[in-house]
N, C-alpha and C positions, 0 to 999 in steps of 0.2 A: 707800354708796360701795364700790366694788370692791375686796377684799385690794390687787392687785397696777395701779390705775388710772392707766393711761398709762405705766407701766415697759416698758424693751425688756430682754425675756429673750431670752437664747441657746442653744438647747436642742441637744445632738447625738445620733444613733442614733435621730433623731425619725421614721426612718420608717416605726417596727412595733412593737408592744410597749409596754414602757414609756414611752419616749420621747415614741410617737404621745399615748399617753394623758394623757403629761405637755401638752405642748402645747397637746391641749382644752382640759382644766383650767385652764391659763395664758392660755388667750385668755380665757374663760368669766368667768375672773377680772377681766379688763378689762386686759390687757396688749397691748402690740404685741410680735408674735415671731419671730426670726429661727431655722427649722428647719432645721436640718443633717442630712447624712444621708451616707453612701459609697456609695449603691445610689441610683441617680438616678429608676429605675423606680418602689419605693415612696416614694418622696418626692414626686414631681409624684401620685401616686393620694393620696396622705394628705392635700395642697396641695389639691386639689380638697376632699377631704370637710371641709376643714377652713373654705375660703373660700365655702363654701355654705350656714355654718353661725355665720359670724363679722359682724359690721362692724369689727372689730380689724383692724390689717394684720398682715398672715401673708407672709411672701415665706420662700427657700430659697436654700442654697448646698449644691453638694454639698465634703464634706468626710470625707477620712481622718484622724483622730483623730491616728495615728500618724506623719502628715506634718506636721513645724513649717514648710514652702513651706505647706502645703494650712491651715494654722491662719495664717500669716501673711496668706495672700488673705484670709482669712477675718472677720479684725479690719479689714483697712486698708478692707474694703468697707464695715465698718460706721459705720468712723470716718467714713468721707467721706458716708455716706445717714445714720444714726441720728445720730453722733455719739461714742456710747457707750454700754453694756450699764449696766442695772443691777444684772443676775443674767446667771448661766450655772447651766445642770444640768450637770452631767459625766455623760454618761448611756450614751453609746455602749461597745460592751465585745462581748466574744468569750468561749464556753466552751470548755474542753477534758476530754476527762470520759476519761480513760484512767489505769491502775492507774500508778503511777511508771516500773515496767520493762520498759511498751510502750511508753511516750513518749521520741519524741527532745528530745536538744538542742533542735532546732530549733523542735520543738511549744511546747515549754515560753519557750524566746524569745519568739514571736512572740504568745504568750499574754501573757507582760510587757508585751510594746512595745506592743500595743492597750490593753490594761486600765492600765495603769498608766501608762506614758510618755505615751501620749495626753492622761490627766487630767492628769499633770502639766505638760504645753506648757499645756494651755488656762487652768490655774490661775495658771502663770505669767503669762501673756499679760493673764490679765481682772484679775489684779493690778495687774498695769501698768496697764491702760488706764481703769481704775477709781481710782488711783493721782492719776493726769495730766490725767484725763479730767471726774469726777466727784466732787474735794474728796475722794477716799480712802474713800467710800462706796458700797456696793456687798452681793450677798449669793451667796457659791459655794453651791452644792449638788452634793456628789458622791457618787454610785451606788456604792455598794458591797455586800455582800449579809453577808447571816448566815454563810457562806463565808469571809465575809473577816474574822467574831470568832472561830467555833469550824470546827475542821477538818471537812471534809467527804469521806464514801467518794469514792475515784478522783478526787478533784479537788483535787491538790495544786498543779497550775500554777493553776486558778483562785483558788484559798485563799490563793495565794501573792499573787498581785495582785491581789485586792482587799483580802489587811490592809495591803496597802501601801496601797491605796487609803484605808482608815482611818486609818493612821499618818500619811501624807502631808498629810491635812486637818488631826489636830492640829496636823503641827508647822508647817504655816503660819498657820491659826491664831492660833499661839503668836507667831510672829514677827511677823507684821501687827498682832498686840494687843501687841505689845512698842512698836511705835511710836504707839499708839494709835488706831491708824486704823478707823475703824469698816469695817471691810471684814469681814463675816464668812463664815467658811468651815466647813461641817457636811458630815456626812457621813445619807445613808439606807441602811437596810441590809433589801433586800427579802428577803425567804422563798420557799417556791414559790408563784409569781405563773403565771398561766395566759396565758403568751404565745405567739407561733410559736417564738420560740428554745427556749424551756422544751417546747414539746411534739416540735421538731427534736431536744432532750439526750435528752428519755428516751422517746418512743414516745406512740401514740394508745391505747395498751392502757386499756381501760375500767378492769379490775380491778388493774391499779395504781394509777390514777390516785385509784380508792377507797380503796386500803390509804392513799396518802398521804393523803387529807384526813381518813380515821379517824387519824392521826396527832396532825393540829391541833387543836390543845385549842378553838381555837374554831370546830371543825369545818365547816369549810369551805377551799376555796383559795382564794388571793388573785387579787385584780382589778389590771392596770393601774391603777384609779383608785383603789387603794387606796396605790399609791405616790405617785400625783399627788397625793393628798391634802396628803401629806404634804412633797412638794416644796415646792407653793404656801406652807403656811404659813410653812416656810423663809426661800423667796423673800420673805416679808411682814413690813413693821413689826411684824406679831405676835410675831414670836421675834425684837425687836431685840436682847435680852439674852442668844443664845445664838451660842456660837460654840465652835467645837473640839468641839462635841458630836456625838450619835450618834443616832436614832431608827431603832427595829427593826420594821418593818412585815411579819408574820409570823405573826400569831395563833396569838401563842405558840411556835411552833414549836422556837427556840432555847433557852425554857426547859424545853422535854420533851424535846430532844437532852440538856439538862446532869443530867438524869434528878431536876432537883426539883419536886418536888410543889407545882401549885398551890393546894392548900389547906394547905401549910406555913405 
């Protein structure tokens, strides 16, 4: 039987990268999925490789994270076709890689309002409708990155919203498990992942892209599906007993930033 059989996941930024990778994973798994995306273009190309490859239903909406009109169309379409979500990924999100005292105000804004305000409409919303909708069961997963436990060079807007992004899962969480509702909410926290965004931040240069993976103690970079791995299982009765947690999908990576020794 399939982890995730016959659940309707909600996945957004599903149209490159993570996201996309999430999404196979999810259908693969045996789910029906409702793909989001703000780029309409790779989303009908991802819709294709995906509906070629599935008997799951896969269908699309596009959606900006950072618009609660654009997450509100976004639930009432579901309500009235699916019914209700089982899971959502919070996956969509935006980098900004500049030292502090080249960044405006407005960079650093708008870095919030995607990354973080975004997660938190959809958190709120699949609360709700998971709440209303589904006996107060349900499974969040939100993207955050090793960025958002330990600081990262030049990336203080991102660092900044995605520990939000961390904080924000426990402390709902916390409050969802204060009224006992089995609604769980987790956070994943990727490393460098070889996506177009990740090669858009830092360049196609060969000989960096080496120094970093001489970096990973488990020497290599990471895959898309090495974060879906770990969404799915989220998403799954497998971790019903986890909630307000964290998984660091990184190959190490964040324990050779804290400088200890993995043979401590």
């Amino acid at each position: 039987v399939a982890k995730l059989d016959n659940k309707v996941i909600l996945v957004t930024g599903a149209g490159r990268g993570i996201g996309k990778g999430c999404v196979s994973k999810i259908l693969l798994e045996g789910a029906n999925v409702i793909a989001t995306d703000v780029n309409k273009e790779l989303l009908e190309e991802s819709q294709r490789e995906w509906s070629g490859n599935t008997d799951q239903s896969i269908r699309t909406n596009i959606l900006d994270i950072s618009s609660e009109e654009d997450w509100n169309k976004v639930m009432s379409d579901i309500e009235a076709k699916e019914g209700f979500i089982h899971g959502l990924v919070n996956n969509a999100g935006i980098v900004n890689l500049k030292p502090i005292e080249e960044m405006s105000l407005e960079e650093f804004r708008e870095t919030q309002r995607v990354n973080l305000t975004g997660t938190f409409i959809g958190t709120k919303l699949a609360v709700g409708m998971m709440r209303s909708k589904n006996n107060a069961k349900g499974s969040i997963v939100n993207i955050s990155s090793i960025s958002g436990q330990t600081g990262t060079l030049n990336c203080s807007a991102y660092s900044a919203s995605k520990g939000g992004v961390r904080m924000l899962t426990k402390a709902v969480a916390l409050e969802v498990g204060a009224k006992r509702e089995f609604i769980r909410i987790n956070s994943v926290h990727p490393g460098v992942i070889m996506t177009p965004m990740q090669i858009e931040r830092a360049g196609d240069d060969a000989d960096l892209w080496e120094e970093v993976r001489k970096s990973i103690p488990l020497g290599r970079l990471g895959k898309p599906e090495d974060v879906a791995s770990a969404v799915t299982y989220l998403l799954s009765d497998a971790s019903e007993f986890m909630t307000g947690a964290e998984l660091t999908v990184d190959g190490g990576m964040r324990v050779a930033l804290s400088g200890t020794s993995l043979n401590d």
